[in-house]
C-alpha positions as CSV (number, residue, x, y, z in Angstrom):
1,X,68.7,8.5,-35.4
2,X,67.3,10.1,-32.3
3,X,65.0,9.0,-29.2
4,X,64.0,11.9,-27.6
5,X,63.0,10.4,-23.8
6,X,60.0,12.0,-21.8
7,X,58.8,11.3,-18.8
8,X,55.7,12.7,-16.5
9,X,53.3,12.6,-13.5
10,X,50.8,15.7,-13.5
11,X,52.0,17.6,-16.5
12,X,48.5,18.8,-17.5
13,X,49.1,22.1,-18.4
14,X,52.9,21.6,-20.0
15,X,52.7,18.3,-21.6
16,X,51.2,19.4,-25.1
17,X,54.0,22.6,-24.8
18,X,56.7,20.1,-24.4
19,X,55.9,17.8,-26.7
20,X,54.8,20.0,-29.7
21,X,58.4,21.9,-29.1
22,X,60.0,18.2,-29.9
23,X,57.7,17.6,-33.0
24,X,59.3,21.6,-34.0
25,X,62.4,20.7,-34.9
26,X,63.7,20.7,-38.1
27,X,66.6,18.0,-38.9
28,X,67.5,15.7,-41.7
29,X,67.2,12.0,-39.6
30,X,64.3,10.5,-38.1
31,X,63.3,10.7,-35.2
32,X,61.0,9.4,-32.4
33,X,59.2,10.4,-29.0
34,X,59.7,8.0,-25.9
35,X,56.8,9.0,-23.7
36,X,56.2,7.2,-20.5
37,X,53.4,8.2,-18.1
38,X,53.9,7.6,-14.6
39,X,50.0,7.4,-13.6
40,X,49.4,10.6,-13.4
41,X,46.4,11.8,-10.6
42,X,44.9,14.5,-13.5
43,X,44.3,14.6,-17.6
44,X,47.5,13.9,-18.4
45,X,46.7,10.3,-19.9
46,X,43.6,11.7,-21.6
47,X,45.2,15.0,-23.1
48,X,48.2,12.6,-24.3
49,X,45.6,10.0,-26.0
50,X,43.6,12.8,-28.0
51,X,46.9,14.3,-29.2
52,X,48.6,11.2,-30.6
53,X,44.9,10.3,-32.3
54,X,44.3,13.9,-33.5
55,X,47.5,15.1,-35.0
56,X,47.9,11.5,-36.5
57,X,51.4,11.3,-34.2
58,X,50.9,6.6,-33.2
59,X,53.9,6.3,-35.8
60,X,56.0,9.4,-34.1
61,X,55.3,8.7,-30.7
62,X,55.4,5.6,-28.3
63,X,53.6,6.5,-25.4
64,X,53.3,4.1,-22.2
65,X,50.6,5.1,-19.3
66,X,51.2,2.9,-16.6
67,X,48.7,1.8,-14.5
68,X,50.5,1.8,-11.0
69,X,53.1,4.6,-9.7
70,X,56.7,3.2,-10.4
71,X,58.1,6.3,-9.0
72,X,60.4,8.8,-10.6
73,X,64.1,7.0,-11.7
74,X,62.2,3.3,-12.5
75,X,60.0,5.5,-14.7
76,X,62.6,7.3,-16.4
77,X,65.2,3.8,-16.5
78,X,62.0,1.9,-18.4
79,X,61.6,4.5,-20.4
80,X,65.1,4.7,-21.2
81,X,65.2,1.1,-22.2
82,X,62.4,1.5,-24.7
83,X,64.6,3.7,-26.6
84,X,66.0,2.2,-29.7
85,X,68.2,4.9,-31.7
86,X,71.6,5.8,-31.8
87,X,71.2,9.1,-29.7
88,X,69.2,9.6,-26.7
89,X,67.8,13.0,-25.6
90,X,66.2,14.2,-22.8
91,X,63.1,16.1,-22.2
92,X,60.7,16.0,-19.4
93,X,56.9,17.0,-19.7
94,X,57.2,20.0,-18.0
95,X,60.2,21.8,-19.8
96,X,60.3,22.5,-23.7
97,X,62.6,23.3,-26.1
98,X,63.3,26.3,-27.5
99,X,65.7,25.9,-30.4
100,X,64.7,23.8,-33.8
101,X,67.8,23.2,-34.4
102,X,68.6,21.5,-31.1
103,X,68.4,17.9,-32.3
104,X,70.5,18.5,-35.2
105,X,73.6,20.7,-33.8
106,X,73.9,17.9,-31.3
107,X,74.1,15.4,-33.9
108,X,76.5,16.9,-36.2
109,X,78.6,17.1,-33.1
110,X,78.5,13.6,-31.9
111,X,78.7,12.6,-35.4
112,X,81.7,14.2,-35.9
113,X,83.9,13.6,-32.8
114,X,83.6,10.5,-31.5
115,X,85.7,10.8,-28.2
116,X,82.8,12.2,-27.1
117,X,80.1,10.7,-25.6
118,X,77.4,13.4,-24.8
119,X,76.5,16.8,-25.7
120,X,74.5,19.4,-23.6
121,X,73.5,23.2,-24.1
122,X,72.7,25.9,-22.1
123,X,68.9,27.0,-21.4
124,X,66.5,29.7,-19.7
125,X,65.3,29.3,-16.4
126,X,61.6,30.5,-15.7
127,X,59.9,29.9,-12.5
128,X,56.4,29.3,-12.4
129,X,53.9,32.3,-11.4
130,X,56.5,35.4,-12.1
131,X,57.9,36.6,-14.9
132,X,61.7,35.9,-13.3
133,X,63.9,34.2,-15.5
134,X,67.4,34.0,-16.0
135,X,70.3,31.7,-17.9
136,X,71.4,28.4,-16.5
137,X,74.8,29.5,-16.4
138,X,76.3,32.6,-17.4
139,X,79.6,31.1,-18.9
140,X,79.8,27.3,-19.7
141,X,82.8,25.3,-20.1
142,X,83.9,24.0,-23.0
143,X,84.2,20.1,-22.1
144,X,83.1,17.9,-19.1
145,X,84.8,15.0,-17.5
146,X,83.6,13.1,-14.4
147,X,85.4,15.0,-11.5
148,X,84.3,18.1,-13.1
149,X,80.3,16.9,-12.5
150,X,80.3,15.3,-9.1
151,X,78.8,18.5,-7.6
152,X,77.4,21.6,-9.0
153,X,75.3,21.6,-12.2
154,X,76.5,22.7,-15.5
155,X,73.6,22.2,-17.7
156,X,69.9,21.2,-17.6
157,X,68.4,17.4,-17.9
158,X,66.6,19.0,-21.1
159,X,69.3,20.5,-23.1
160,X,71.5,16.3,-22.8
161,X,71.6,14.1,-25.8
162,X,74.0,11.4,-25.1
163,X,75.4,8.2,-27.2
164,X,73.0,5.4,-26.4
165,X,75.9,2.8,-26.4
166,X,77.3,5.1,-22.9
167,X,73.8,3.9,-21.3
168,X,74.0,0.6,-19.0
169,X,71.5,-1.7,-18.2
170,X,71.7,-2.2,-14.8
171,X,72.0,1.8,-14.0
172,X,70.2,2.1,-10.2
173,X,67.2,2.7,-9.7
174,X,67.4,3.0,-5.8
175,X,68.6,6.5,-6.3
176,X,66.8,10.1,-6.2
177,X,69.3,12.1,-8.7
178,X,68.8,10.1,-11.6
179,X,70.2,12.8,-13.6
180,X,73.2,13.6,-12.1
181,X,73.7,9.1,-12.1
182,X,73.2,9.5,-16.3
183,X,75.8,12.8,-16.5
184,X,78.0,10.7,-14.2
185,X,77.7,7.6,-16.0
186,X,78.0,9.1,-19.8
187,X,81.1,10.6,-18.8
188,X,82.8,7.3,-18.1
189,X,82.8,6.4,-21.9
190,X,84.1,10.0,-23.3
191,X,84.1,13.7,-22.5
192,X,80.4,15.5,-22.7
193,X,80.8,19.0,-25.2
194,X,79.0,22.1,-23.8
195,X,77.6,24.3,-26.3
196,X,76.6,27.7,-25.8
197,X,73.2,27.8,-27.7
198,X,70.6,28.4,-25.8
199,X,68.0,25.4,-26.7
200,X,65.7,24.4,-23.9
201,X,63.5,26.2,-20.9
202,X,64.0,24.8,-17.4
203,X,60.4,25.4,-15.9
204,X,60.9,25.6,-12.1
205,X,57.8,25.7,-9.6
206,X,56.5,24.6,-6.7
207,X,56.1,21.3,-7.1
208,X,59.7,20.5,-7.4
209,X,60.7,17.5,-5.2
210,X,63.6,19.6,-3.7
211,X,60.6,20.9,-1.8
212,X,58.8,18.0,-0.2
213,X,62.3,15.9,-0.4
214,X,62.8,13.9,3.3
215,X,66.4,12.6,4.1
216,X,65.1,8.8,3.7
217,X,65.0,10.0,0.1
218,X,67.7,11.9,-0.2
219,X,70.2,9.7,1.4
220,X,69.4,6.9,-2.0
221,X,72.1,9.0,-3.7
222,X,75.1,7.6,-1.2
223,X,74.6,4.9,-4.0
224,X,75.8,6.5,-7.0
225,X,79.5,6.9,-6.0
226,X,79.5,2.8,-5.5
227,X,77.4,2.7,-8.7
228,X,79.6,5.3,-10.8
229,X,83.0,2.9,-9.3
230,X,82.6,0.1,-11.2
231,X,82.6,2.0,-14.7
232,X,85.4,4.3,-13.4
233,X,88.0,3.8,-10.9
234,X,89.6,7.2,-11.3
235,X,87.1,10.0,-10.4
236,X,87.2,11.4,-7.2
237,X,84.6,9.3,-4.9
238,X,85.3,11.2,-1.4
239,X,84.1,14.6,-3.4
240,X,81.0,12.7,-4.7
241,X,80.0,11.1,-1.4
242,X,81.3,14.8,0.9
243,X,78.5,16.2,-1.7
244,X,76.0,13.8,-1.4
245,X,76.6,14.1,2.5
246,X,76.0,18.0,2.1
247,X,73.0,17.5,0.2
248,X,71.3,15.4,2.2
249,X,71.4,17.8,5.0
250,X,71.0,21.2,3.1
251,X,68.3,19.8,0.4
252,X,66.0,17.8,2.7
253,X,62.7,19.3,3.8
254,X,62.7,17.0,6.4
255,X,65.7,15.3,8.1
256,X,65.6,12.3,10.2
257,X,68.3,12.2,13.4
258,X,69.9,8.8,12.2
259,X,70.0,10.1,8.8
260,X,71.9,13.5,10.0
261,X,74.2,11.6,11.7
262,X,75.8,9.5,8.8
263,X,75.5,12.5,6.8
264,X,77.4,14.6,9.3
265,X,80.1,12.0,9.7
266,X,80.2,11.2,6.0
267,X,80.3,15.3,5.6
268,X,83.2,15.7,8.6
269,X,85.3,12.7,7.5
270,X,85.8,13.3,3.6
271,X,86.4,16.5,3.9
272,X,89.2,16.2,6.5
273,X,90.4,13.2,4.1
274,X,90.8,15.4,0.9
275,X,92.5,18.4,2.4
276,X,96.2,18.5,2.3
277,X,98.1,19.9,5.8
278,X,97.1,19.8,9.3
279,X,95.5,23.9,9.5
280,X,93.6,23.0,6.0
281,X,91.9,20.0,8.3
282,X,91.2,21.7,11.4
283,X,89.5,24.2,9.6
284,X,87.8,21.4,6.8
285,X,86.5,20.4,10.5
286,X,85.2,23.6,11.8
287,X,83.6,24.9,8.2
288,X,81.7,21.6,8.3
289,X,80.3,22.0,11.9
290,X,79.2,25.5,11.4
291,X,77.2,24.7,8.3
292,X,75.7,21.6,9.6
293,X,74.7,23.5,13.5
294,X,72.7,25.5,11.0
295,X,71.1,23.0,9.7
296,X,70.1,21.7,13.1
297,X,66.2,23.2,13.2
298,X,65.2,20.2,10.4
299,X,65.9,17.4,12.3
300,X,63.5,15.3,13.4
301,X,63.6,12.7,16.4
């Protein structure tokens, strides 16, 4: 009924946490583990091989070490495509879940409305070396649609199990937010149904890519708008590429000149195209500026 899709690269110390949270839950389908290592530098491979041989898991989990470093997104589309059930869910190996349940409220849910074409919860955020932690989101809306996901984040990549019939096989894998690409493209075929269980833990730490990130990275995501187009010619594609524009200035560690340039006149122009009424555009204008002068002390020549 259910592949639950994992990806990692150096997940020593979480991958057996995330993994034995998966093999936790209690449901009445079968279900199986999608694991897909992207050849990890540590004991990743090794710690993966002695679980699957010691708990007597070959028949529960298909694991695939590769040999050379796809990257992140072909890593996670391949391992996408080796999933064969009806539902797809998300984990990666350094977040677990939380709830037993999960699999199986999600299921119920999808199985009984089909207009809907992926379900998400919410989850608790803990960041690595202090005992901070807090909800995802406070409140969470009852229902998603594609405008309503073209910038902030409602939910967390662990908490998503999605129709596998919504996933396409020629999604991009020239993009960096391969995420927000598979919430963008699942909403094409049907709403996505927010539930307020709490089911997953977001692990955040320093190793997150949003902190080594450069703008020749970053600007890979100006292809999801064309990408997300030819599944949906109604959403909003000026507020998908003014964000894109605004991330690849604010989120890059590192941004080259050319790169700030586009991204400043992507930034300037959409913004000034979506407002309504000459002041609203003067001051679209002026907002923009300010924020990207700020941003001025990362670029590099």
């Amino acid at each position: 009924m259910v592949s639950v899709c994992m990806i990692t690269y150096g997940h020593e110390r979480y991958i057996l946490q995330a993994l034995t949270s998966i093999l936790n839950q209690k449901c009445d389908f079968e279900f199986e583990i999608i694991l897909s290592n992207d050849c990890s530098p540590d004991n990743t491979d090794s710690m993966v091989l002695d679980f699957i041989k010691e708990e007597n898991l070959s028949n529960k989990i298909k694991y695939f070490s590769h040999k050379q470093n796809l990257g992140i997104t072909p890593n996670f589309v391949y391992a996408v495509k080796q999933c064969t059930a009806k539902y797809i869910a998300i984990c990666d190996g350094d977040d677990y879940w939380t709830d037993p349940l999960k699999l199986q409220k999600q299921v119920d849910f999808l199985e009984q409305n089909n207009r809907f074409s992926g379900v998400a919860t919410n989850s608790l955020v803990k960041y690595e070396g202090s005992t901070k932690e807090h909800l995802f989101k406070k409140k969470l809306k009852s229902q998603l649609q594609t405008n309503d996901l073209l910038e902030s984040r409602h939910f967390h990549t662990a908490t998503f199990l999605f129709r596998k019939t919504a996933f396409r096989n020629d999604f991009p894998k020239q993009v960096l937010s391969a995420d927000r690409t598979l919430f963008l493209l699942v909403s094409c075929f049907g709403s996505i149904k927010l539930l307020d269980d709490v089911t997953a833990v977001y692990r955040k730490n320093d190793g997150g890519i949003s902190r080594q990130v450069t703008s020749k990275q970053m600007k890979l995501d100006y292809n999801i708008a064309k990408y997300i187009k030819t599944y949906n010619t109604d959403f909003n594609i000026y507020r998908l590429k003014s964000f894109i524009s605004k991330t690849v200035v604010d989120y890059s560690h590192k941004i080259y000149f050319i790169d700030f340039l586009r991204a400043s006149s992507y930034l300037i122009y959409y913004n000034f195209t979506m407002k309504n009424g000459f002041r609203n555009k003067i001051s679209s204008i002026k907002s923009s500026s300010k924020f990207l002068l700020k941003k001025m002390n990362k670029v590099r020549f």
